[in-house]
C-alpha angles and dihedrals in degrees: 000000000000120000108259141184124205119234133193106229121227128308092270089070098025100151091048115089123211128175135221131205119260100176126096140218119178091352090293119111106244106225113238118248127246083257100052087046100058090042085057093046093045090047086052081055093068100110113141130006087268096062104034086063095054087045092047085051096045099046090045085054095045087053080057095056086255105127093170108097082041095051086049089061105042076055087054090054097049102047076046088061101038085050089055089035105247098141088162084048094046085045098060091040083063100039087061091045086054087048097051098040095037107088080051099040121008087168098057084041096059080060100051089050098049081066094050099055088036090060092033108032097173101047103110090191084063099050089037088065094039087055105048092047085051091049088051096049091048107250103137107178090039093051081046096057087048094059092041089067094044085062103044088056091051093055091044086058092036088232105160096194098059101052077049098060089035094057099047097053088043079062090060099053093042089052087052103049080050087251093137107163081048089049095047092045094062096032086061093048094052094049095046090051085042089056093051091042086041097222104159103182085058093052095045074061103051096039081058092046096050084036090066098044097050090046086052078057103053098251093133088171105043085049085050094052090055107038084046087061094039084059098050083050105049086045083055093046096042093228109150112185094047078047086053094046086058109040088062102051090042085051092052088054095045088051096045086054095047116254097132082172099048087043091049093057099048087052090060107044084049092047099056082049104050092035087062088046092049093232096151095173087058084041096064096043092061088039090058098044089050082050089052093050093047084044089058094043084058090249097149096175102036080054096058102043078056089055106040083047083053097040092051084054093047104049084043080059103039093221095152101197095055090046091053093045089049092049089045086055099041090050076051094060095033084050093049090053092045095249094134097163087060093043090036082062100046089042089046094047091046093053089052090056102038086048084058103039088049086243093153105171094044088052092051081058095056088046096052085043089048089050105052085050085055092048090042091052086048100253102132094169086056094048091040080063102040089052099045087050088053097051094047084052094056084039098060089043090044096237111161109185090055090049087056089046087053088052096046090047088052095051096055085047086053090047099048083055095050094239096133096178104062081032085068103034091058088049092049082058105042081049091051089055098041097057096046078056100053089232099148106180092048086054090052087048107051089035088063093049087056089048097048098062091026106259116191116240107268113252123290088008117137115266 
């Protein structure tokens, strides 16, 4: 535990104590946790015999996980306040009892702060942690209203930090709850007043922030521009984790614009940092993308060392969307190479989850992929199945590129069975929908096949 010293706070809450750390690591002072702070408080409580031995008993318990004895006299110092009438002492008592009993039971710990900030309204520190258990626990207006009044009490004292620090995290309610002009306004607000206050490690987090909402718009180069100087900031900084944030996201844009190089770079300066964080969800999501870049340099097994490396991360995990696209991309692999038993199972295990998680379009895709290993193993009923399924599903979602690809699919099945009728009709179809569609060379393609086994010009087309 880190060396602390026990205070005694302001005059306004003279008989309460707090601590402060006095130890030092890297010549910063580490900020005690909820837990070392109560363990200091409670030692600063030892006044007579009696109560040294209660204290003696609370804090071995409390070595033990068991917060209860502890909790009974943090109770005791609070009814002790409110019966002098010390409400901003008996506050603070409570907001240390929250910060000792919250990583076992948040719950029981939002209660314990809505006493506080009901006997000690102005006090920003009380709302703050209100507001980031109700966050957590997803209650978004009421973690709103908390902030509101964070920041209220930061423009009554003119303290610029503190509306800093409000906004931003107003931004990021807004930006949950889709609220996205909300969300920029005071994301811009928190990072102007940042830059005057010159706290860097507030503006790398706007400049994120802003980074993502003008990337959901479209603007790829305004996003750029933002996430490039979050970056700079969070080396500088050393933050890690903040780096690592970054890195990827930059990364993904790099990669949709087509840097692989530039995209690549970014994945591996994020993976050596998560992996010694042992952030595995962050992890799989650089592995994948470095998958996907070995993938469009035609790096089949590069890709699929990425993926299995991803796949491992993400079963370990149970996150059920990222398996079934990594089995999707690994039956891809295994097609390509003519190993249709090993891409039949990944296709067949990806259906099963994208079926379950509602992901209709991705499971349209298992189906057409199902389909063409059927028709490849000869089985031209099983495939029939697989690629009307598939085209039902693109139907219901209104697709309709996969519903040409359906009808393309169907008219090759058709053909292979010499039934040159339905062959045709299923082309006329698939051509229909892929000109609505603009896809030219899909239009080249099918019309070939017509032409092939001499289809007639579907009705009312030009002559």
């Amino acid at each position: 535990m880190v060396a602390a010293a026990c205070l005694i706070a302001g005059a306004a809450a003279a008989e309460t104590p707090t601590c402060r750390a006095t130890g030092k690591e890297g010549g910063v002072e580490p900020p005690l946790s909820g837990l070392e702070q109560a363990v200091c408080i409670l030692e600063r409580l030892r006044v007579d015999p009696q109560s040294t031995a209660r204290i003696d008993d609370a804090l071995a318990r409390l070595g033990r996980g068991d917060t209860s004895a502890a909790e009974g006299e943090f109770r005791l110092l609070v009814d002790e306040k409110k019966a002098e009438g010390l409400k901003v002492a008996a506050a603070a008592a409570l907001r240390h009892l929250g910060g000792m009993i919250v990583q076992g039971s948040p719950d029981k710990a939002v209660g314990i702060y809505r006493e506080a900030v009901d006997l000690d309204p102005g006090n920003a520190d009380g709302w703050n942690r209100l507001a980031a258990l109700l966050r957590r626990s997803g209650d978004l207006p009421g973690t709103k209203a908390a902030l509101v009044r964070v920041l209220a009490i930061g423009e009554t004292a003119g303290d610029r930090q503190a509306i800093a620090i409000a906004s931003g995290n107003l931004g990021v309610v807004h930006e949950l709850q889709g609220e996205m002009t909300e969300a920029e306004t005071h994301y811009r607000k928190a990072l102007a007043l940042n830059e005057e206050l010159d706290r860097k490690d507030g503006m790398a987090n706007q400049y994120h922030a802003l980074g993502l909402i003008l990337k959901s718009r479209g603007d790829i180069d305004g996003a750029e521009t933002h996430f490039r100087k979050a970056l700079a900031l969070n080396e500088a900084l050393g933050r890690k984790k903040a780096l690592a944030d970054t890195c990827a996201v930059l990364g993904r844009l790099r990669q949709s614009r087509g840097d692989l190089d530039g995209a690549e770079e970014l994945f591996r300066k994020a993976l050596p940092i998560d992996e010694a964080l042992g952030r595995k969800e962050a992890m799989a999501d650089a592995s994948t993308g470095l998958g996907l870049i070995r993938q469009a340099r035609g790096d089949k097994s590069g890709a699929e060392e990425w993926y299995k490396k991803a796949l491992a991360l993400e079963e370990g995990l149970g996150r059920k969307p990222g398996i079934a696209t990594l089995r999707a991309s690994l039956g891809l692999i295994l097609k390509s190479r003519g190993d249709s038993a090993g891409a039949e199972e990944h296709f067949r295990t990806s259906l099963a989850l994208n079926e379950e998680l509602g992901r209709t379009e991705a499971a349209a895709l298992d189906h057409a992929n199902l389909g063409l290993i059927r028709k490849t193993l000869g089985d031209l009923d099983g495939a029939e199945e697989h690629f009307r399924k598939a085209l039902t599903l693109n139907e219901t979602s209104g697709r309709k590129t996969g519903m040409a690809d359906q009808y393309g699919n169907l008219g090759f099945l058709f053909k292979k069975r010499g039934n040159t009728a339905e062959a045709c009709r299923n082309w006329s179809k698939a051509l229909d929908l892929f000109r609505q569609a603009g896809a030219t060379a899909m239009v080249a393609k099918v019309t070939e096949a017509m032409d092939e086994v001499t289809c007639a010009p579907p009705e009312g087309a030009a002559k």
